[in-house]
VOLUM-391561 format. One line per 5 residues: number of its first residue (from 1); their letters; for each residue x, y, z of C-alpha. Coordinates in Angstrom, 1 decimal, decimal comma. Last residue first. Example, Ala and Ser with C-alpha at 12.3 -4.5 7.8 and 13.67 -1.06 7.14 Angstrom:
<recs>
2> SA> 13,7:-1,1:7,1 ~ 12,3:-4,5:7,8
</recs>
This chain:
<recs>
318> XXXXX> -2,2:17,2:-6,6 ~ -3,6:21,1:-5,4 ~ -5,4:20,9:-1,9 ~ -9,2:21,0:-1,1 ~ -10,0:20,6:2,2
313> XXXXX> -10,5:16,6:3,7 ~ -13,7:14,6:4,0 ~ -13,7:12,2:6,9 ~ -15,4:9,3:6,2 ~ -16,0:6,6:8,6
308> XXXXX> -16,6:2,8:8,4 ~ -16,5:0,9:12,0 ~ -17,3:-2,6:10,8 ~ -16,9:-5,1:7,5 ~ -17,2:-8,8:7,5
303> XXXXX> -15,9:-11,2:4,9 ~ -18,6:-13,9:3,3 ~ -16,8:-14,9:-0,1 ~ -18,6:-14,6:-3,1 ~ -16,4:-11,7:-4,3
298> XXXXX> -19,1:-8,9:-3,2 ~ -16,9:-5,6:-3,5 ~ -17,5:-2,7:-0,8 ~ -17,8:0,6:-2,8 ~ -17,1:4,3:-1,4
293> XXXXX> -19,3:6,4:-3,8 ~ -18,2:9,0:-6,0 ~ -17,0:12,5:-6,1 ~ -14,7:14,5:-8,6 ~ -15,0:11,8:-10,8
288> XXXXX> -12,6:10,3:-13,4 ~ -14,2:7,8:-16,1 ~ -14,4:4,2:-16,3 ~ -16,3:2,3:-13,0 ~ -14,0:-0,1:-10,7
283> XXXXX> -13,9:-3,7:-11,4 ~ -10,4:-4,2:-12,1 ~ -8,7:-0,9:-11,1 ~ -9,8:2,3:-12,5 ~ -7,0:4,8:-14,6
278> XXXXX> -4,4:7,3:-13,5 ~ -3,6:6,0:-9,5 ~ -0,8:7,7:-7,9 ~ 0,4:6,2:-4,8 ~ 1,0:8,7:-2,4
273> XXXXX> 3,0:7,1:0,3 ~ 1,6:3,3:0,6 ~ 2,4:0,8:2,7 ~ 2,5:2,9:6,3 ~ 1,7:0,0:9,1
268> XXXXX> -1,2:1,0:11,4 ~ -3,3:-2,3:10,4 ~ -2,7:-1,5:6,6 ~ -2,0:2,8:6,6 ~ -2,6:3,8:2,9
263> XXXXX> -2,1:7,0:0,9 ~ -3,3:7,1:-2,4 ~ -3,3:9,7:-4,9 ~ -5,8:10,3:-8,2 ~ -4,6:11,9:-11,3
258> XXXXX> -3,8:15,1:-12,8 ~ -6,3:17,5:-15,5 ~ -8,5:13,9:-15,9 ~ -11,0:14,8:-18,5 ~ -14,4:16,4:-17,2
253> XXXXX> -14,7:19,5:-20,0 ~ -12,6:22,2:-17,5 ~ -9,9:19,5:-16,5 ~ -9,9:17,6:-13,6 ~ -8,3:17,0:-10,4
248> XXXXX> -8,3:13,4:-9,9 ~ -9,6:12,5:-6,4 ~ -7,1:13,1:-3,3 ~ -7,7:9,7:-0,8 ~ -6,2:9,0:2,3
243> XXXXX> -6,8:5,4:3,9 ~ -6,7:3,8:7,0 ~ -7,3:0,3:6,8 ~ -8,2:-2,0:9,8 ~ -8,1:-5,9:11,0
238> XXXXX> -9,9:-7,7:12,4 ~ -8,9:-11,4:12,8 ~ -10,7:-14,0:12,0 ~ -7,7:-15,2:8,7 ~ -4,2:-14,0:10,1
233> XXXXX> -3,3:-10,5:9,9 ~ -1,7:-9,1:6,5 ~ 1,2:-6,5:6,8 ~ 2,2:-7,4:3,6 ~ 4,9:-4,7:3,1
228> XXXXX> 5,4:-2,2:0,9 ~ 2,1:-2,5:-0,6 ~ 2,4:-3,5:-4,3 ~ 1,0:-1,0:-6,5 ~ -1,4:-1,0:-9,8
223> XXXXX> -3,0:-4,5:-10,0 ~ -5,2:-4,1:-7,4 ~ -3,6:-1,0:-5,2 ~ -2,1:-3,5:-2,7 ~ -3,7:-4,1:0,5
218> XXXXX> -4,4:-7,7:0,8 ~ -2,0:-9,5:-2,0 ~ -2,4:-8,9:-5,8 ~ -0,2:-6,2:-6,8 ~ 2,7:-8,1:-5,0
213> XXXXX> 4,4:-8,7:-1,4 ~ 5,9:-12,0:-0,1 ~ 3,4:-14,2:1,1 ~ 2,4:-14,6:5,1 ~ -1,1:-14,2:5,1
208> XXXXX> -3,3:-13,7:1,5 ~ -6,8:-14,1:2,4 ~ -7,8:-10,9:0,4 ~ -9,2:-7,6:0,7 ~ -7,5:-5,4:-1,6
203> XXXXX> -7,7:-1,4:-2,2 ~ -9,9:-0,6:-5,1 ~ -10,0:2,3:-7,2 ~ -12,8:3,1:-8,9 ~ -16,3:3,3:-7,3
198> XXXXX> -14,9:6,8:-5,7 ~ -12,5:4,6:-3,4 ~ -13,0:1,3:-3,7 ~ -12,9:-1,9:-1,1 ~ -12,3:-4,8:-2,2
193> XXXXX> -13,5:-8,6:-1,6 ~ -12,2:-12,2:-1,3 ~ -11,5:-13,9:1,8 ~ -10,1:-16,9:-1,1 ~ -9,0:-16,3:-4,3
188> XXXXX> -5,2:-17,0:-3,9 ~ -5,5:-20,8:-3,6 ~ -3,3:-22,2:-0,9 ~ -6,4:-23,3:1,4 ~ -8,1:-22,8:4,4
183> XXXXX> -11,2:-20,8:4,3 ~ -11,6:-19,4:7,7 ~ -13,1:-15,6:7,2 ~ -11,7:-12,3:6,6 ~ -12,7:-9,6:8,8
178> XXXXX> -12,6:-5,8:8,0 ~ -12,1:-2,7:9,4 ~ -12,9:0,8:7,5 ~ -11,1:4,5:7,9 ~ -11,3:6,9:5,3
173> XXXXX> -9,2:9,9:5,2 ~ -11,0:12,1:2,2 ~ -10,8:13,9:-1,0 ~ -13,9:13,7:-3,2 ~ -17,3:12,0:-1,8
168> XXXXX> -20,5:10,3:-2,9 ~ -23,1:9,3:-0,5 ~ -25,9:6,7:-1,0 ~ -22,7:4,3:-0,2 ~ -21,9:1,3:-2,1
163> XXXXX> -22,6:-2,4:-1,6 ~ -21,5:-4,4:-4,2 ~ -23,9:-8,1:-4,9 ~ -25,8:-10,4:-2,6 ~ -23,6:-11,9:0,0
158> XXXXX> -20,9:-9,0:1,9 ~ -21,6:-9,1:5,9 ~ -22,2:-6,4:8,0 ~ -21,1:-5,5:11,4 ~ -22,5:-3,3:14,3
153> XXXXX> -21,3:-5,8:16,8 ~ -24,4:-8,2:16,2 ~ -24,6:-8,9:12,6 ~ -26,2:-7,7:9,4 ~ -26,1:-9,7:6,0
148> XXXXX> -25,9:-8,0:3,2 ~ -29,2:-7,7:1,0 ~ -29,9:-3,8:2,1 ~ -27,6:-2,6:-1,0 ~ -27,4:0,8:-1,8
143> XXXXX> -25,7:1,6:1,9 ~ -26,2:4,9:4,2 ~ -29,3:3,2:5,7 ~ -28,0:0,2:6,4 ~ -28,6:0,1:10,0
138> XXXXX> -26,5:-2,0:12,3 ~ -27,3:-5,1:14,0 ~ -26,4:-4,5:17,8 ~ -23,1:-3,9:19,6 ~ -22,6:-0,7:17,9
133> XXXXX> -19,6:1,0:16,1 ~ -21,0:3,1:13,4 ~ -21,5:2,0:9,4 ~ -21,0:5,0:7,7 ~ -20,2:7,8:9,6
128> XXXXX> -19,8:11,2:7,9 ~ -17,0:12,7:9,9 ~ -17,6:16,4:11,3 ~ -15,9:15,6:14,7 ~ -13,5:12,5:14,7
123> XXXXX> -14,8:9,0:13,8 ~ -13,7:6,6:16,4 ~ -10,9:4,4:16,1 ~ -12,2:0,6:17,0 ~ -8,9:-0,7:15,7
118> XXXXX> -6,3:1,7:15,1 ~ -3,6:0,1:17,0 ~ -4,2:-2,6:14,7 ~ -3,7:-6,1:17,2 ~ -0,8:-8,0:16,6
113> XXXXX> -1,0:-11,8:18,6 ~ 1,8:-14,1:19,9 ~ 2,7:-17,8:19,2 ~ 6,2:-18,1:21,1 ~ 9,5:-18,8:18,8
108> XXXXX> 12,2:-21,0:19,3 ~ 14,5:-20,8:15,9 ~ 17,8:-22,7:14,9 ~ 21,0:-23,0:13,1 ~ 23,4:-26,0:14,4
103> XXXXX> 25,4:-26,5:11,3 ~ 23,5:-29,5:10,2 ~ 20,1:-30,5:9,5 ~ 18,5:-27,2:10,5 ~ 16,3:-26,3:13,6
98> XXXXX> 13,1:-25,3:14,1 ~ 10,6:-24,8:17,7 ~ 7,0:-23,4:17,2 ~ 5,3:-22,9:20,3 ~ 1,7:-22,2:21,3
93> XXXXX> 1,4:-25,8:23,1 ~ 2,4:-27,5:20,0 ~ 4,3:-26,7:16,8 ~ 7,7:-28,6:15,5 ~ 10,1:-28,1:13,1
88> XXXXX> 12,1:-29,5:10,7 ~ 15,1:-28,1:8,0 ~ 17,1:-30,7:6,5 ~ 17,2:-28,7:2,4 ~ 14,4:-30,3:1,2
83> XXXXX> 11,8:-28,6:3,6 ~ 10,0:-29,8:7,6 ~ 7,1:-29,5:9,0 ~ 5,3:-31,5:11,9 ~ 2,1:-30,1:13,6
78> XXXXX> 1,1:-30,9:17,3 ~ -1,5:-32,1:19,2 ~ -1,9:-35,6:17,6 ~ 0,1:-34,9:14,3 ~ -0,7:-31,8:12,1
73> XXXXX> 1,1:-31,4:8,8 ~ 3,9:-30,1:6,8 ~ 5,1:-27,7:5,4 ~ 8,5:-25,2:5,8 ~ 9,4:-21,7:4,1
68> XXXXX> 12,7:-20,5:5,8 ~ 13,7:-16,7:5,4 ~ 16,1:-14,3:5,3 ~ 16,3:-10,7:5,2 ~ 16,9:-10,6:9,1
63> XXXXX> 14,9:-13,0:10,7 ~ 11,9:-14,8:9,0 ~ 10,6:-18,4:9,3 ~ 7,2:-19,0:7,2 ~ 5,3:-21,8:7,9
58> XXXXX> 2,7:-24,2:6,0 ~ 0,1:-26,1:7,2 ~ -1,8:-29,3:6,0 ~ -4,9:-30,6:8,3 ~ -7,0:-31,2:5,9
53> XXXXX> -7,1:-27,5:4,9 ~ -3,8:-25,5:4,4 ~ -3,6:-23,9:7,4 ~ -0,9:-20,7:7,7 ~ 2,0:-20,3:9,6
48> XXXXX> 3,6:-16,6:10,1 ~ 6,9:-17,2:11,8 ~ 8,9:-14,3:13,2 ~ 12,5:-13,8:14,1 ~ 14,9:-11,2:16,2
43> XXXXX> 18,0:-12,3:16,7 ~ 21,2:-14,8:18,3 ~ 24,9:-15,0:17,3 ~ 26,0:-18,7:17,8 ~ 27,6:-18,7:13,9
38> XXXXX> 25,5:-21,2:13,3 ~ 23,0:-18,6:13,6 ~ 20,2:-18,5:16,4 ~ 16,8:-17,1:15,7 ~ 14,4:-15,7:18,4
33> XXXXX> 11,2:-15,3:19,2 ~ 8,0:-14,3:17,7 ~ 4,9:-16,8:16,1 ~ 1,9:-15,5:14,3 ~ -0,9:-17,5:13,3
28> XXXXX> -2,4:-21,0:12,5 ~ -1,4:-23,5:15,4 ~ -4,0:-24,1:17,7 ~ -6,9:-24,4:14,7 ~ -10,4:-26,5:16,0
23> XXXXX> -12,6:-23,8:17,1 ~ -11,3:-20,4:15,5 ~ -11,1:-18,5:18,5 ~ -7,5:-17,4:17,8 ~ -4,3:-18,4:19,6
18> XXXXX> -3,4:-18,9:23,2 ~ -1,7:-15,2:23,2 ~ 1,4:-13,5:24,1 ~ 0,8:-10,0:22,9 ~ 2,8:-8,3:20,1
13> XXXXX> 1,2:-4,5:19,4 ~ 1,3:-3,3:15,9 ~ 3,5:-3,9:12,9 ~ 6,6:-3,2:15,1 ~ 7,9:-6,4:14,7
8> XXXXX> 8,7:-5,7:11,0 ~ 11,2:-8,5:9,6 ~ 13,6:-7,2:7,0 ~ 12,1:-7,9:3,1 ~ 13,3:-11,0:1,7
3> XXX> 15,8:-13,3:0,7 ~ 15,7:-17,2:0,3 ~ 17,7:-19,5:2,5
</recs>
């Protein structure tokens, strides 16, 4: 077996659950249990599995700082996986069940479901609110764009080019919560989108549940900082990032003085302490700001946004 990070259970609050509403998919998701050694000692495990498309899936056992990757496909009401090395296992009925060829090492795991325990935070006193929590359409009146797509459940939808606030801001928190949509697959562009802070530095959005973390995946700093962990939630899902922002102090004649720092909280799981970030990330605007606009990056792909808040913060030395 490979190694990896340690497990996080903790990564928000583990319900049992039937699955998600996705009409069709029983099986994608998260699954926690237990793992048993050959050596008969029993612990903690997850399994992320992930669809595919035509009905392929791949899983991803983890206990400890190892971990099992598995495919296969479905099969009547259940899926069938299995690797190279003798491992199989078995989904149906909201449990996944794995054992190895020999030695008698196996996992029995329940499918369960981690909610951000910052989902639906409300703006505290003085935020700038940009998209509120509503159960109708919301306004876009503190967007550029009006072409996105509005939904019940105060949501928008990207289609038709960036969306960036009318507002520009320095140091803030920033809360946003976002939903990536079904698009099985294994190619990495897929729930594509971003969102920047100042126009510049961009915070991924991307389908990208269950692999091991890298610049690329949902939440890293594109291209500058992996997050810690991938705490990625499974395609439909909300899920929510907390950000802190300081701008780029700068210099008398508008040249970066000391850069810009990140702080980022991925469905209430800390991946990034004070990232700092000296130059735009793909696709942000060139230059250091004081203030710019939060941007929301059309990639073609139609993922949902809700519950934006600013909070601007007091000036502090970087």
């Amino acid at each position: 077996m490979n190694r990896i990070m340690p497990v996080i259970l903790a990564a928000g609050i583990l319900t049992a659950t039937n699955g998600l509403a996705e009409p069709g998919d029983r099986f994608m998701g998260e699954y926690a249990g237990k793992h048993a050694a050959s050596s008969g000692l029993t612990a903690d495990a997850t399994a992320k599995v992930v669809p595919e498309g035509d009905g392929a899936y791949r899983a991803v056992l983890a206990s400890g700082e190892s971990r099992v990757l598995l495919k296969g496909r479905t099969e009547g009401n259940r899926v069938l996986l299995g690797d190279s090395a003798g491992w199989t296992a078995t989904i149906a009925g909201g449990a996944l069940t794995a054992s190895a060829g020999s030695g008698g090492e196996s996992y029995s795991l329940k499918m369960v479901e981690r909610r951000s325990p910052t989902l639906g935070k409300k703006p505290p006193r003085g935020a700038v609110v940009l998209l509120p929590i509503s159960r109708k359409e919301p306004s876009l009146a503190e967007w550029d764009n009006g072409s996105w797509k509005t939904c019940p459940g105060g949501v928008m939808e990207a289609g038709g080019g960036d969306n960036r606030s009318r507002r520009g801001f320095g140091d803030v928190e920033l809360h946003v919560e976002f939903r990536i949509p079904y698009q099985p697959g294994t190619e990495r562009d897929r729930g594509n989108s971003g969102v920047y802070l100042q126009d510049r530095y961009e915070i991924q959005v991307l389908e990208t549940f269950g692999l091991d973390p890298d610049p690329g995946v949902c939440g890293a700093v594109y291209q500058v900082a992996a997050p810690k962990v991938n705490a990625t939630l499974p395609m439909l899902a909300w899920q929510t990032y907390d950000i802190t922002f300081r701008a780029p102090r700068l210099k008398a004649g508008g040249t970066m003085d000391r850069p810009a720092r990140i702080s980022v909280l991925h469905n209430g799981v800390p991946i990034h302490d004070q990232v700092e970030v000296s130059n735009q990330t793909g696709g942000g605007a060139e230059g250091a700001v004081a203030a710019g606009p939060i941007k929301l990056q059309d990639h073609g792909h139609p993922v949902q946004y809700r519950n934006i808040w600013v909070l601007e913060l007091s000036p502090e030395r970087l």
